[in-house]
N, C-alpha and C positions, 0 to 999 in steps of 0.2 A: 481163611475166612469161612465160615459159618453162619448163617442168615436162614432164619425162619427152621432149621430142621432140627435142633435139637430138645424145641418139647414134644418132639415125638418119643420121647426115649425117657422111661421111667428115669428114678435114683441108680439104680444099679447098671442100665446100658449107659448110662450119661457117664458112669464112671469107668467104663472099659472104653469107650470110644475117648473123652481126656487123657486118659492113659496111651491110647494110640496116635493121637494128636502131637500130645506134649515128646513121643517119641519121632514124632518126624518132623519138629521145629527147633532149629540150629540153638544151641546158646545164644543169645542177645536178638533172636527171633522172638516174633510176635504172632496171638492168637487174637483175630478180631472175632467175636459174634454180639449175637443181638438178646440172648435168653437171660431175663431177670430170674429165673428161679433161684429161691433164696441159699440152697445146697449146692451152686454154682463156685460161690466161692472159695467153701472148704474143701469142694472136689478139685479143685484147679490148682489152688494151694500144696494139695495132699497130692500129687504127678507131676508140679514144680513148675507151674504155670503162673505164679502168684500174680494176683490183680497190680497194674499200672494206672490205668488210669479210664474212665469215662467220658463220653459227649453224647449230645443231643443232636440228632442229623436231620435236618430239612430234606423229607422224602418225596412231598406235593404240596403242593398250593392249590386249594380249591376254591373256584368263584363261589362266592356268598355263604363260605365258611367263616367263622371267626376268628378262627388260628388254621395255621397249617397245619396239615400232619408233619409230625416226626417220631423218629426213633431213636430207643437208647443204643448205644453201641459200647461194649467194653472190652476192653484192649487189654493184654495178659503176656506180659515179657517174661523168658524163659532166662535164667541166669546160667 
């Protein structure tokens, strides 16, 4: 799991740290994080992370909000 720390990381660290990830998650392991950046997915695809699947996670309920907050979260099986 990874949350909030990988847009601190240009295109090019994004793709040495996937690359380190995708080596320490088992076959039929999963990588969760939260980053939309759109070169996400061909980086994860390209170290054998490919995309599974997406959801929207109820993070807070704020009195005299109109909606909650939430976050995307996308999940990334290792074959």
């Amino acid at each position: 799991i990874a949350t909030n720390i990988l847009p601190y990381f240009n295109d090019v660290e994004l793709m040495l740290a996937m690359d380190n990830v995708a080596s320490m998650v088992e076959p039929g392991g999963v990588f969760l994080h939260n980053e939309v950046r759109p070169a996400m997915n061909e980086i994860t695809s390209a170290v054998g992370l490919p995309f599974a699947q997406s959801r929207h996670a109820v993070i807070a309920t704020v009195r005299g909000a109109s909606a909650p907050l939430f976050d995307s979260v996308f999940i990334h099986r290792k074959h």
